[in-house]
C-alpha positions in Angstrom: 60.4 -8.0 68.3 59.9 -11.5 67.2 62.1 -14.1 66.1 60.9 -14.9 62.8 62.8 -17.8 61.6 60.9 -20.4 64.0 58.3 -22.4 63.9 54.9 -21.4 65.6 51.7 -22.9 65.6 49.7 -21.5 63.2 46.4 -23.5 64.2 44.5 -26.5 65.4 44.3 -29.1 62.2 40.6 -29.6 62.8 40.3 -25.7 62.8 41.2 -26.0 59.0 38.5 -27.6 57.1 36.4 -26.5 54.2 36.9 -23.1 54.8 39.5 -20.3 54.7 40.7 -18.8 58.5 41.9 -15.8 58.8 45.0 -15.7 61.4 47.2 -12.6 62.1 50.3 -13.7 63.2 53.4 -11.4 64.2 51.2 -8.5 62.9 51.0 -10.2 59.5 47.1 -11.0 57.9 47.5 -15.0 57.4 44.9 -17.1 55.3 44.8 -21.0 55.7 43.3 -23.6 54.0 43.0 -27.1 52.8 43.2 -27.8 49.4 41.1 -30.2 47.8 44.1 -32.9 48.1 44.1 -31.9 52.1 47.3 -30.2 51.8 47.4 -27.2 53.8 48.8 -24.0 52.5 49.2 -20.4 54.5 49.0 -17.3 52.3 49.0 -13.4 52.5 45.3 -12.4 52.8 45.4 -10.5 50.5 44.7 -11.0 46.7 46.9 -9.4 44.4 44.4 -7.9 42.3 42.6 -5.5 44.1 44.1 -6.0 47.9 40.7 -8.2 49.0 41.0 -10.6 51.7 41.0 -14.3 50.3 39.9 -15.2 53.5 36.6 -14.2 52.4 36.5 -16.5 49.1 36.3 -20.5 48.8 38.5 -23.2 47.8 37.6 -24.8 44.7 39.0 -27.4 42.8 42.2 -25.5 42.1 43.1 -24.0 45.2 41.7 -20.7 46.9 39.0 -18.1 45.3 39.4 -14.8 45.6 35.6 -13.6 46.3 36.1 -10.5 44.7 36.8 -11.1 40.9 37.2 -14.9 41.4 41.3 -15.4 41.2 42.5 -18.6 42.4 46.2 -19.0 43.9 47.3 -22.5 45.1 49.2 -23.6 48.1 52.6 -22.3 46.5 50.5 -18.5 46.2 50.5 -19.0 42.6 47.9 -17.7 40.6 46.9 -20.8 38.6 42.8 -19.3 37.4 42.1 -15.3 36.1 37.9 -15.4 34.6 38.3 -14.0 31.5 42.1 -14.8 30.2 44.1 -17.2 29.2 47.5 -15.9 30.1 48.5 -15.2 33.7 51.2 -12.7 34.6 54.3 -13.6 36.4 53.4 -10.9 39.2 50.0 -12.8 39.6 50.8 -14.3 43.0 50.8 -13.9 46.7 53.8 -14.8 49.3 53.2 -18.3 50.6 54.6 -19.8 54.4 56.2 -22.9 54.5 53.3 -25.4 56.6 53.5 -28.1 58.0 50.7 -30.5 59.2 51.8 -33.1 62.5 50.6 -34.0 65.6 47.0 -32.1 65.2 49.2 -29.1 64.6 49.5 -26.6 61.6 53.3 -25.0 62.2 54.4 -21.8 60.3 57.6 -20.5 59.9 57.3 -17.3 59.5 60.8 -15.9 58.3 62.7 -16.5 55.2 61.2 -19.8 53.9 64.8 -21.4 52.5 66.0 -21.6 56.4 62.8 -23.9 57.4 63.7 -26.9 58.4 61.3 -29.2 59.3 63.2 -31.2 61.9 63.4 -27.8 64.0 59.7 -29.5 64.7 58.5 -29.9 67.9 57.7 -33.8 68.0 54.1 -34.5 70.7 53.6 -38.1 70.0 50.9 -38.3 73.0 49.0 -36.5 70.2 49.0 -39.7 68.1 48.3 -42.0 71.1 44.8 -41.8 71.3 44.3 -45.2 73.4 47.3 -44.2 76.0 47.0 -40.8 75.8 42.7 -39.7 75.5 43.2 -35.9 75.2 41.1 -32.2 73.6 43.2 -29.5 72.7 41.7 -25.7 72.6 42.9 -21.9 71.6 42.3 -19.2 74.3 42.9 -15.3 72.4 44.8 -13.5 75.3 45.0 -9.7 75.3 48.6 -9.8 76.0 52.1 -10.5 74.6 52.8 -14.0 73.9 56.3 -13.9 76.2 53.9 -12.9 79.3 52.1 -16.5 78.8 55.9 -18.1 78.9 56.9 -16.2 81.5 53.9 -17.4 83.8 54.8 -21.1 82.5 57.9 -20.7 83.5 57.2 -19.6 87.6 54.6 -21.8 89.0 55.0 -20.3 92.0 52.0 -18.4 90.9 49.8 -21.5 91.3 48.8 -21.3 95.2 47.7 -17.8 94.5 45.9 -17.3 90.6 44.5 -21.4 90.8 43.8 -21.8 94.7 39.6 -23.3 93.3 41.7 -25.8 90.9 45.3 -26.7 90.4 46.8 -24.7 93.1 47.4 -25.8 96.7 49.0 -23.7 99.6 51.3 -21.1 98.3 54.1 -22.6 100.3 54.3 -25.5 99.1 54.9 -24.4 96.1 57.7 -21.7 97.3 59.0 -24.7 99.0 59.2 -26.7 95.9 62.5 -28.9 95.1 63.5 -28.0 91.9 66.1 -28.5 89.3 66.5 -26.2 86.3 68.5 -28.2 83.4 69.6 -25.1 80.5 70.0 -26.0 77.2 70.8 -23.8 74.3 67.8 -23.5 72.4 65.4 -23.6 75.9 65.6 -25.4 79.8 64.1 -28.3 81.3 63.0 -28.5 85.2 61.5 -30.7 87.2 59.5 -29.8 90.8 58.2 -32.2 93.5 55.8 -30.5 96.1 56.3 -33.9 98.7 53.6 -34.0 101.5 51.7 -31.7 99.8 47.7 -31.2 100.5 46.2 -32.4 96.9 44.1 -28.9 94.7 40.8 -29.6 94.1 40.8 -30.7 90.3 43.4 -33.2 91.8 40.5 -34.6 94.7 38.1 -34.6 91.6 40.2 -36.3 89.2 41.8 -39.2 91.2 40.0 -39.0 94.4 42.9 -38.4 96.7 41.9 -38.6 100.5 45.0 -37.3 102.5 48.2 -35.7 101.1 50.6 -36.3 97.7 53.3 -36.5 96.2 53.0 -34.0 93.8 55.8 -33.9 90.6 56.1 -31.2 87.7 58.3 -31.4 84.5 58.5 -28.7 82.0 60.6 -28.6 79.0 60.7 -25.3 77.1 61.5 -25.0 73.6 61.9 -21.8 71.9 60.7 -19.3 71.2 57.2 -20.3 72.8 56.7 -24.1 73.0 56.4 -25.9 76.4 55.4 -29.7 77.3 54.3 -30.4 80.5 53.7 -33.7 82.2 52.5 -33.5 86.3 51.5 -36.3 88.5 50.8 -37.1 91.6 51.7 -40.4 94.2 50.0 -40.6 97.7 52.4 -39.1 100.2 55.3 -41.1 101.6 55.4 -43.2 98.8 59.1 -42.9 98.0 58.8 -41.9 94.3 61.4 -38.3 95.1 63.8 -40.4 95.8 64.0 -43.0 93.0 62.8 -40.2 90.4 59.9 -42.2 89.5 57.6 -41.0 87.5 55.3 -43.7 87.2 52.4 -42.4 89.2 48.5 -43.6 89.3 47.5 -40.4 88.3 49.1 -38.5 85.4 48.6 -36.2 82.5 50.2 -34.6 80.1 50.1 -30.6 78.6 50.7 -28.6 75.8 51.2 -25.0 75.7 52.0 -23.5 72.5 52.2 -19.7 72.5 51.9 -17.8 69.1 52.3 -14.1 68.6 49.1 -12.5 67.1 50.5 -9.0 67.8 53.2 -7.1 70.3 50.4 -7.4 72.9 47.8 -10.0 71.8 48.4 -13.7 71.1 47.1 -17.2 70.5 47.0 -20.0 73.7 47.7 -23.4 71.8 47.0 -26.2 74.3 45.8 -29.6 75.3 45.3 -31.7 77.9 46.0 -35.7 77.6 44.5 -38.7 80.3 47.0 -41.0 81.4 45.4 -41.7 84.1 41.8 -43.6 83.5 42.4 -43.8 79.7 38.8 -45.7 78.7 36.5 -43.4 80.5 35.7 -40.6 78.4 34.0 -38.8 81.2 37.4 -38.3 83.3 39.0 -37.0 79.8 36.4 -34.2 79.5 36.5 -33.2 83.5 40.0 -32.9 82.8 40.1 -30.3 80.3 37.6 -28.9 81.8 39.6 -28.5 85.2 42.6 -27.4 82.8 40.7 -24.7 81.3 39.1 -23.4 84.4 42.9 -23.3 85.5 44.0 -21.5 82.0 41.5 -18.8 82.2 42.6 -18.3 85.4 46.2 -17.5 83.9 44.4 -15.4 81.0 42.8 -13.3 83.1 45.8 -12.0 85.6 48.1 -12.2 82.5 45.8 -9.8 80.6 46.1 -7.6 83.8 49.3 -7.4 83.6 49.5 -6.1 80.0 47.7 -3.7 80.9 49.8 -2.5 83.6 52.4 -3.2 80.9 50.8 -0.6 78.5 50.9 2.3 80.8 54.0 2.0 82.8 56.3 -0.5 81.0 58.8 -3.0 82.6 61.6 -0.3 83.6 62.3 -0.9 87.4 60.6 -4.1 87.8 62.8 -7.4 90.1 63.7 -10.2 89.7 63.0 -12.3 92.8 64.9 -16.2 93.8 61.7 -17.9 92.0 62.7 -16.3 88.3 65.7 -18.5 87.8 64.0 -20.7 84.8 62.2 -17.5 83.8 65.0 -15.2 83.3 67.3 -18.3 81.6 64.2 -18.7 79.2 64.4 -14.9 78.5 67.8 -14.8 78.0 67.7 -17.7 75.3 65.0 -15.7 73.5 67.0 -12.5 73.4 69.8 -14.8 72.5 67.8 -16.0 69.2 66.4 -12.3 68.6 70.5 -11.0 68.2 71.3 -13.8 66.4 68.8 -13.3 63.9 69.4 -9.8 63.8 73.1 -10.2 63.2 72.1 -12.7 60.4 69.9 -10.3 58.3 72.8 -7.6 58.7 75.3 -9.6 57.1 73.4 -10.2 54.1 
């Protein structure tokens, strides 16, 4: 089950250019585009003519082309063009989903489109920082539901043992982290310090570190399936912990953004921002490239578990002392899922 009346990221807005993509979200055949005004618009791919994908037209002048008998629906899934006639029925048009373009983002809302407000919008303003904030931003397909990828967000005890060649470290120390879980209704917040820790190699490669860190972690999740991340790191001893400083020589900043494709496939929205040698482009592509050695790390035991998933389901599986912010996240999703459902039976 999803929750439907939520915004998701649909896309990258550099993914949507001159051409149509085809995106299946929630099980659902999605087509966006940009409209010669740059206006995005998301549409059922599927022309109501003869049922062709419009992902395989063009956009023209007044919107999207079928490629099939040339039909074109705008942004609204109007039918505004039909070759051959001057009239166009009422029934001429496809569902539309409300868009909305911020941040390098394209969000959908995929549920009833009167209930989408747009200040239910994540706001990532380190997008929009380029100077402060260099970053790249990539989509990874995982073969596996999208509430697996939160989940492993959510426990980074995980990282001494799936990223031990890049952002991991002993598994200890991250066991041994000090941590404090904040809830909130619609999601949590934590923060985790690793103190006297011995620095991962994409730290060693990115900063340069020569003896042991500091190490700090603070994740805010949003649901159903955004997170932001910032993570730093002090030399060791320096005092930070205690004063909650955050301020650290070397810093950067995360997006994940998890959107379902299916009930066991999904889209990996993320990026990865510098804050910590802002004007040398070089340490902003070893950086995501670090970060995505790291996230493919995560793809691949994650797709492993689905699979496990598939055959035997999650019927006798525990909860261990590490799944507090895990099991809270879940809870606020099933939380969301009932009240939706309640919703749609009392209309």
């Amino acid at each position: 089950m999803f929750i439907r009346n939520a915004w998701y990221t649909a896309a990258w807005a550099d993914e949507v250019a001159d051409k149509p993509l085809a995106r299946r979200i929630m099980n659902e055949p999605i087509v966006l585009f940009r409209g010669q005004d740059g206006k995005v618009g998301a549409l059922e791919d599927r022309c109501c003519h003869r049922g062709t994908p419009l992902n395989v037209g063009k956009v023209t002048e007044l919107g999207l082309e079928c490629g099939y008998h040339g039909l074109v629906f705008d942004q609204a899934g109007r039918c505004v063009r039909i070759p051959g006639q001057d009239q166009i029925p009422e029934r001429a048009k496809v569902r539309h989903y409300p868009v909305v373009e911020k941040n390098a983002f394209i969000w959908i809302w995929m549920g009833e489109a009167a209930r989408a407000d747009t200040s239910q919008i994540i706001d990532y303003p380190w997008h929009d920082d380029h100077a402060q904030w260099p970053h790249k931003h990539a989509r990874y397909d995982i073969k596996g539901n999208y509430m697996l990828m939160v989940d492993n967000l959510m426990d980074l005890t995980h990282l001494g043992y799936v990223h031990g060649s890049t952002i991991g470290g002993n598994p200890m120390q991250h066991v041994d982290a000090k941590m404090k879980v904040t809830r909130k209704d619609n999601g949590l917040h934590f923060m985790r310090w690793m103190l006297n820790s011995v620095p991962p190699p994409t730290y060693i490669k990115a900063a340069g570190f020569k003896g042991r860190i500091d190490r700090w972690q603070e994740f805010e999740f949003m649901a159903p399936s955004s997170i932001l991340q910032g993570t730093g790191a002090f030399d060791a001893g320096s005092g930070a912990y205690d004063t909650g400083n955050q301020d650290s020589p070397f810093k950067f900043r995360l997006f994940h953004g998890l959107t379902p494709e299916t009930e066991t496939t999904c889209f990996y929205f993320w990026s990865a921002a510098n804050g910590y040698r802002q004007d040398d482009p070089a340490a902003t592509d070893q950086l995501f490239s670090e970060i995505g050695k790291a996230f493919l790390e995560d793809k691949a035991i994650v797709e492993q578990q689905q699979i496990g998933l598939n055959e035997r389901g999650e019927a006798g599986l525990v909860d261990i002392a590490t799944d507090g912010a895990r099991v809270h996240m879940r809870r606020v999703v099933e939380q969301r899922l009932a009240a939706e459902a309640r919703s749609i039976a009392a209309e």
